[in-house]
C-alpha positions as CSV (number, residue, x, y, z in Angstrom):
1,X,0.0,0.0,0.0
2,X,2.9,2.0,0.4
3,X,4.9,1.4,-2.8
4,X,1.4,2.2,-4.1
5,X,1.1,5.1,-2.7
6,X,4.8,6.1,-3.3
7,X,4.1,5.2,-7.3
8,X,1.2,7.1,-7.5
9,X,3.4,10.3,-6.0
10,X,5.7,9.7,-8.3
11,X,3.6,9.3,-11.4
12,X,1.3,11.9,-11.2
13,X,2.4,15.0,-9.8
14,X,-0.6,16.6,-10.3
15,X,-2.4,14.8,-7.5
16,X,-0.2,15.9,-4.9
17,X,-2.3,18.6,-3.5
18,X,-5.4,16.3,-3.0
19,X,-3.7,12.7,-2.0
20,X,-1.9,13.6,0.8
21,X,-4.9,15.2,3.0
22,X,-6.7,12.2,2.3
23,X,-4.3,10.0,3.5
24,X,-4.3,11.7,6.6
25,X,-7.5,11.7,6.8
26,X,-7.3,7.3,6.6
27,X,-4.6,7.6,8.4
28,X,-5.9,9.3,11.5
29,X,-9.5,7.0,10.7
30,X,-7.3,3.6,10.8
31,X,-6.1,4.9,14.0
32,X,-9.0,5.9,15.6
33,X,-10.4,2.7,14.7
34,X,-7.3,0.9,16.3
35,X,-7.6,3.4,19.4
36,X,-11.9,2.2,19.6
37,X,-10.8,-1.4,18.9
38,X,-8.6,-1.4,21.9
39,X,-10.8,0.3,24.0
40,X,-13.8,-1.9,23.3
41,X,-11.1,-4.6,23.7
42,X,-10.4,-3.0,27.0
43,X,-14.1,-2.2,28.1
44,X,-15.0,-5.7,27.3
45,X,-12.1,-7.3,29.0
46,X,-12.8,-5.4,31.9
47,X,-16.8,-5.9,31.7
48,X,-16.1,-9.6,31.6
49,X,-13.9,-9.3,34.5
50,X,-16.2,-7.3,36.2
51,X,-19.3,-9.9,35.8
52,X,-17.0,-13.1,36.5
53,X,-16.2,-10.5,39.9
54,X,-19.5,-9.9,39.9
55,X,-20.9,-14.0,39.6
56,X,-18.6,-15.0,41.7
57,X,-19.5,-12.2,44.7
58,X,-23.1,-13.0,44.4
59,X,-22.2,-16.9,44.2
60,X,-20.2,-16.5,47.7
61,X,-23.2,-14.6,49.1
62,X,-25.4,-17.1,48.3
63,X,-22.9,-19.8,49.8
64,X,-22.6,-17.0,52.6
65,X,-26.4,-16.8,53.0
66,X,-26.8,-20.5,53.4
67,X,-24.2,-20.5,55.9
68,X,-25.9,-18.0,57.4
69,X,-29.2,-19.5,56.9
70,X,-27.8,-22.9,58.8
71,X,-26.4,-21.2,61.0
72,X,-29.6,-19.1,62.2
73,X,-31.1,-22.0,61.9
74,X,-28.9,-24.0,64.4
75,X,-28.8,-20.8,66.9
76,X,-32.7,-21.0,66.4
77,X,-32.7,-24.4,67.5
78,X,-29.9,-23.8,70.4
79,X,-32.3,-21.2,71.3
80,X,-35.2,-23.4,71.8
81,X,-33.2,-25.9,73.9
82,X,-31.7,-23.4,75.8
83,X,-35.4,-22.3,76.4
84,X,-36.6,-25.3,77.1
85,X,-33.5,-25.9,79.7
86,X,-34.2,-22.7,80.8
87,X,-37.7,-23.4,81.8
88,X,-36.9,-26.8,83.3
89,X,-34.3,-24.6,85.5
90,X,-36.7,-21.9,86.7
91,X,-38.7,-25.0,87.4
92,X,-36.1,-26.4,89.1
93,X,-35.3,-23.3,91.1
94,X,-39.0,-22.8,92.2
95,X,-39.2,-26.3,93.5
96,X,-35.7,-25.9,95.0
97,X,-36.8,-22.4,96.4
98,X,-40.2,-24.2,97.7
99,X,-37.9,-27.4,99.5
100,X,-35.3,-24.3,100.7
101,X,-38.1,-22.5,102.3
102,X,-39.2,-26.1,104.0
103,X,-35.4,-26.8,104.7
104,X,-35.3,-23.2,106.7
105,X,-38.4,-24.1,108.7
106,X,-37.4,-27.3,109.8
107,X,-33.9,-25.5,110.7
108,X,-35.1,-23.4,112.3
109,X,-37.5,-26.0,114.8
110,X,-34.3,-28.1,114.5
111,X,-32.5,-25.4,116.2
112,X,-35.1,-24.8,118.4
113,X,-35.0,-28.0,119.8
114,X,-31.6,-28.3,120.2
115,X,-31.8,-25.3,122.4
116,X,-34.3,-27.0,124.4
117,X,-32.0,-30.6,124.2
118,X,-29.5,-28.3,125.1
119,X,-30.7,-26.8,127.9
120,X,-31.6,-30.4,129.3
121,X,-28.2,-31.8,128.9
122,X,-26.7,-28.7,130.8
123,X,-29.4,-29.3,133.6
124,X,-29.0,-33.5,133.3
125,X,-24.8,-32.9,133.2
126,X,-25.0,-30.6,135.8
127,X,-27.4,-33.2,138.1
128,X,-25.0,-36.3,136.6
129,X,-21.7,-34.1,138.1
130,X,-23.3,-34.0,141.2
131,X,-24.5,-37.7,141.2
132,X,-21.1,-38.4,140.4
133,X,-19.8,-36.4,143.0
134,X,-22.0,-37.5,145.2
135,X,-20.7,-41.5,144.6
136,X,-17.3,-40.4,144.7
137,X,-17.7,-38.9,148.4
138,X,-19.2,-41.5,149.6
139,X,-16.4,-44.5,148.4
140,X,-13.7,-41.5,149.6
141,X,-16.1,-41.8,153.0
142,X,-15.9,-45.6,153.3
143,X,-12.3,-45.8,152.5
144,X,-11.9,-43.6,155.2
145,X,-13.6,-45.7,157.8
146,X,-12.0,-48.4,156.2
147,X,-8.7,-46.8,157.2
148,X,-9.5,-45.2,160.9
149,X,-11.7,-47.8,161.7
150,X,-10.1,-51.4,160.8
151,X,-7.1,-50.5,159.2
152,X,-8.4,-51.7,156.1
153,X,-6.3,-51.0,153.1
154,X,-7.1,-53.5,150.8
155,X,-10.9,-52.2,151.3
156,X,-9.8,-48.8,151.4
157,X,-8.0,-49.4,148.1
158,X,-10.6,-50.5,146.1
159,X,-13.3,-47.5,147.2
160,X,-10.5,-45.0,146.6
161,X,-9.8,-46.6,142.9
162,X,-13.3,-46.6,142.5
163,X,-13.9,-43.7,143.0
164,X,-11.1,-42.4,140.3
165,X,-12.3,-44.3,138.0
166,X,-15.5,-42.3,138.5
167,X,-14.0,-39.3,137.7
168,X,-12.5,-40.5,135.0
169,X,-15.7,-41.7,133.1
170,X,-17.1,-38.3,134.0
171,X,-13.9,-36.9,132.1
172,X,-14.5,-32.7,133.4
173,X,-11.4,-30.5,133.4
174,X,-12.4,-29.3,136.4
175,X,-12.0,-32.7,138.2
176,X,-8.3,-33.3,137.2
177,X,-7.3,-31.9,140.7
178,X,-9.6,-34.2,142.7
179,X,-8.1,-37.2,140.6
180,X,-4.6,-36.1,141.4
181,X,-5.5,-36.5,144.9
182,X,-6.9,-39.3,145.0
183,X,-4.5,-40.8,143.0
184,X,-1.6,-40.0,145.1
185,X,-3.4,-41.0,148.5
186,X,-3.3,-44.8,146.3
187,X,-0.1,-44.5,145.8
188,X,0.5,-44.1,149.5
189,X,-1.8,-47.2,150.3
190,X,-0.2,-48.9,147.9
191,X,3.3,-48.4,149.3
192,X,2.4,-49.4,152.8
193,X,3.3,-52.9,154.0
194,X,0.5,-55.3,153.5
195,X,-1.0,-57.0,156.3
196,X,-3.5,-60.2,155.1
197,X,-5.8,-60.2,158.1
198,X,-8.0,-62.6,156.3
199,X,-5.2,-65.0,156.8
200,X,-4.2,-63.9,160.4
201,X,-8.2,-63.9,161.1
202,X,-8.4,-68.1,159.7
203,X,-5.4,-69.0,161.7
204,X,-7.0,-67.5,164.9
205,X,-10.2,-69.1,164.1
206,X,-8.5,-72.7,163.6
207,X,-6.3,-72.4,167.0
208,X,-10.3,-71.5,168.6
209,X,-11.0,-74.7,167.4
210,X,-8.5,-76.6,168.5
211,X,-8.3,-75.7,172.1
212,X,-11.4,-77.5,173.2
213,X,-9.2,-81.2,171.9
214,X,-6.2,-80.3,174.0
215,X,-5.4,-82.6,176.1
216,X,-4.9,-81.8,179.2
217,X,-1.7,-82.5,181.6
218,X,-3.5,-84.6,184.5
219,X,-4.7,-86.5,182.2
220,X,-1.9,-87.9,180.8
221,X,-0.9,-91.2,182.5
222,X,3.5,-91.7,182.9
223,X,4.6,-94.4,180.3
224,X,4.3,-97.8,182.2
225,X,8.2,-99.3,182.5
226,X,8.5,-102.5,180.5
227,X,9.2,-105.0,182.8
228,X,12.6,-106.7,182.8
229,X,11.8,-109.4,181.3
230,X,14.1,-111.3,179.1
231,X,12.9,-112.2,175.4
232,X,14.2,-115.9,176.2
233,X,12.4,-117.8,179.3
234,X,14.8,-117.4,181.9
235,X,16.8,-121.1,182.5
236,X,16.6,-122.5,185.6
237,X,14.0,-124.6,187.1
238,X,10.6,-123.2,188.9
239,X,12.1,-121.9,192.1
240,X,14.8,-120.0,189.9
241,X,12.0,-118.6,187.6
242,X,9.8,-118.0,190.4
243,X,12.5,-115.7,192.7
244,X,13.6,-114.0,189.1
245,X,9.7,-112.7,188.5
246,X,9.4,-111.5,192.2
247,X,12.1,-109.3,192.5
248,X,11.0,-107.7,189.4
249,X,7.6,-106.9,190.7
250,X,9.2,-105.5,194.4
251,X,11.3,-103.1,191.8
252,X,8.1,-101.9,190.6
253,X,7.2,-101.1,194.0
254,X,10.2,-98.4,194.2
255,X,10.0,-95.2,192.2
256,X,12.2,-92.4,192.2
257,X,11.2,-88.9,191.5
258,X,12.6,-85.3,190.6
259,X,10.9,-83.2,193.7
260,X,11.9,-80.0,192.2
261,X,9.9,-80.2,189.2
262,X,6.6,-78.3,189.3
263,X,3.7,-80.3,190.4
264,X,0.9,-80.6,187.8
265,X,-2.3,-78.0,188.7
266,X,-5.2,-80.8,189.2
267,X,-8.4,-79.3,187.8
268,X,-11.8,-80.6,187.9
269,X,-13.9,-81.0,184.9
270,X,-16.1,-77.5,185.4
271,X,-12.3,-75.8,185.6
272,X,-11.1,-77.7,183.2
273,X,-14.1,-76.3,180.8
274,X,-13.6,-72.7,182.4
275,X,-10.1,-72.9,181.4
276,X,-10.2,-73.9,178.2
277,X,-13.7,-70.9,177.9
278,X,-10.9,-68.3,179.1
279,X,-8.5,-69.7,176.5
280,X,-10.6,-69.1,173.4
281,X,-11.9,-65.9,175.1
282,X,-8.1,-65.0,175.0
283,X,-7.8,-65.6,171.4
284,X,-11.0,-63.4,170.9
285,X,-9.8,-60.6,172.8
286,X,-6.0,-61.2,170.7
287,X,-8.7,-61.2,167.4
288,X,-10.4,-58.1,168.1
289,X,-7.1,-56.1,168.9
290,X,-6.1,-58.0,165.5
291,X,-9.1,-56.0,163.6
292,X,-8.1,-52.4,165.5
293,X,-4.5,-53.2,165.0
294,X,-3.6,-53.0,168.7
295,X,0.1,-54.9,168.1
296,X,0.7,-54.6,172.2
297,X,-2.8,-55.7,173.0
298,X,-2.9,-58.5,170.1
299,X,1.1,-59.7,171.6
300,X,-0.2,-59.6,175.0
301,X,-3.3,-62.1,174.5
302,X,-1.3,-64.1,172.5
303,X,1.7,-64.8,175.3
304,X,-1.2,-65.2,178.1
305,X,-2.4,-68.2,175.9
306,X,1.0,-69.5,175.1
307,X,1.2,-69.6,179.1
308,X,-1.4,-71.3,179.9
309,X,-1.3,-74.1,177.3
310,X,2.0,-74.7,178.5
311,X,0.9,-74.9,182.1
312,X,-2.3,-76.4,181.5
313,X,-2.0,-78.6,178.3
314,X,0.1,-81.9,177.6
315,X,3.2,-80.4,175.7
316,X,4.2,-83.4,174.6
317,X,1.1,-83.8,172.3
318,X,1.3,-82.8,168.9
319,X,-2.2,-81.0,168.7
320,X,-0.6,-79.1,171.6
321,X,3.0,-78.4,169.5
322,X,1.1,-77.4,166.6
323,X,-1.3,-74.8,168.5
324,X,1.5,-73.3,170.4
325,X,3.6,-72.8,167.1
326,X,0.6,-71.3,165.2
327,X,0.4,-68.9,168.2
328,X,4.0,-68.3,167.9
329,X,3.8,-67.4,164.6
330,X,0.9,-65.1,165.2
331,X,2.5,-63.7,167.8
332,X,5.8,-62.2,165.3
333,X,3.5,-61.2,162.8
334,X,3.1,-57.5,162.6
335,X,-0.7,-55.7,162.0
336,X,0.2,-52.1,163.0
337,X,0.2,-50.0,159.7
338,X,1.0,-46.2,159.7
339,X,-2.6,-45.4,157.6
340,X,-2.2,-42.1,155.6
341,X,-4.8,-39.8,156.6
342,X,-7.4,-38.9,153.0
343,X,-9.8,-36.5,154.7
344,X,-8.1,-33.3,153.1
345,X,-9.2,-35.4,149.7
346,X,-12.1,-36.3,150.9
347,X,-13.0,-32.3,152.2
348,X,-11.9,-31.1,148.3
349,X,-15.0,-33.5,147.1
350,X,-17.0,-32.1,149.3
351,X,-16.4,-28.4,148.5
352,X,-16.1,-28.9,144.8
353,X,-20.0,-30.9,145.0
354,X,-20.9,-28.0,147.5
355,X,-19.8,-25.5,144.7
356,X,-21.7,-27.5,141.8
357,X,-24.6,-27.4,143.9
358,X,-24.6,-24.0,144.1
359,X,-23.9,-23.4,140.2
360,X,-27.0,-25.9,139.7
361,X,-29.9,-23.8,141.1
């Protein structure tokens, strides 16, 4: 189109005044065509782009509304269930409200009657204290008697443990003193030498006995002498025999005797029972001081028996041996105790019940 154009120029000169404008003219149309080509190009590309933006926004939204859709739909339904939980729950809270309301009533009476149960207890633990109290004076009062009375310690022993054990059950702080007490006046018992009068009181009462089978010294008869008379028969004929067995019998007609020895008191049968009566009412009187603990009084009894068994009874008897070494024995034996003296205890019980007494009404 060029070399065309170029030819044409060259060939016909006369046409150069009228080609040239319009080739401008096509020129600057084939350019203006280019420029609207590539601006429709342009506008088209860009409307495409802007629909495919455009489909694929509203396509998201959909997707975005059903999204949004399910989800309002789940929340919907959340919604409901938490409604429906959320009546059960005010249901719940009304009837726990209603059983709360019933719980504080019966709290309150409960509370009302423990004030009153209380109030009991104080007035039954206050008469228990004294009841108590009242038990342990009176084993505190026995052991006492025990003690002043009969020298009692095993006796006295027991009431005083008793009576701690008392307290002990009762378990008040304000009794710990009164247990210390009485727990140290059983320690003192317990360390003081022990004296079994049961068994001092059963040998006195078996010697009793025995007295009324003494026998007594008149009656015993001196041993007869064997007579001299050989195992073998004596040889010899009857005149020799004869002479032999009468000298024997004219020694049995001489005796010889210790004068210096005391002569045996003859009693008759009423003095003989009177003596034996003062004899057992010697070992009574020896008993009695036994129970009071009167170690001179209880010796002195004792040696006025051993006396007159001696003088009275055959010695040489073995019921008489064995009643003179039971009284013997007796006679050592020791029934004096140094008793500790538990009224100061027994006073403290006393002014603590006093005080509790008082407290009480």
């Amino acid at each position: 189109m060029s070399e065309e154009t170029a030819s044409n120029t060259t060939s016909t000169p006369h046409d150069k005044g009228i080609e040239p404008p319009r080739a401008a003219h096509e020129s600057r149309v084939t350019s203006v065509v280019s420029r609207m080509s590539l601006t429709q190009l342009t506008l088209v590309a860009l409307a495409v782009i802007f629909i495919w933006q455009w489909l694929d926004a509203h396509n998201r939204i959909n997707q975005l509304q059903e999204v949004v859709a399910q989800r309002l739909t789940e929340v919907s339904g959340s919604n409901q269930a938490n409604q429906t939980l959320l009546a059960q729950s005010q249901e719940q809270v009304r009837d726990l409200g209603g059983k709360l309301s019933l719980l504080e009533n019966r709290f309150a009476e409960t509370q009302a009657q423990r004030a009153v149960l209380d109030a009991l207890y104080q007035d039954l633990s206050s008469n228990r204290d004294v009841g108590v109290l009242a038990d342990v004076e009176q084993a505190l009062l026995v052991a006492d008697q025990q003690l002043q009375l009969s020298t009692n310690v095993k006796a006295a022993l027991i009431a005083m443990q008793n009576a701690e054990s008392r307290l002990q059950r009762l378990d008040r702080p304000g009794l710990a003193e009164l247990r210390k007490r009485i727990l140290r006046d059983v320690e003192k018992l317990r360390a003081l030498p022990e004296v079994d009068l049961p068994e001092l009181n059963k040998q006195l009462e078996g010697i009793i006995i025995a007295v009324d089978k003494l026998p007594l010294a008149q009656d015993v008869r001196p041993p007869a002498k064997a007579k001299a008379v050989a195992a073998e028969p004596v040889e010899g004929n009857m005149w020799q025999r004869f002479w032999h067995e009468l000298w024997q019998e004219l020694r049995q007609l001489i005796r010889i005797e210790d004068t210096r020895q005391q002569e045996l008191p003859l009693l008759s049968p009423e003095q003989s029972f009177f003596m034996r009566e003062n004899v057992k009412l010697r070992l009574l009187t020896a008993k009695l001081a036994m129970m009071t603990h009167d170690q001179n009084g209880f010796r002195r009894e004792l040696k006025t028996v051993q006396v007159w068994v001696n003088r009275y009874c055959d010695n040489t008897a073995r019921s008489t041996q064995q009643v003179l070494e039971g009284v013997q024995k007796l006679s050592v034996a020791t029934i004096a105790v140094d008793v500790p003296d538990i009224s100061p205890t027994l006073d403290a019980v006393r002014n603590y019940r006093a005080a509790q007494e008082r407290s009480a009404k």
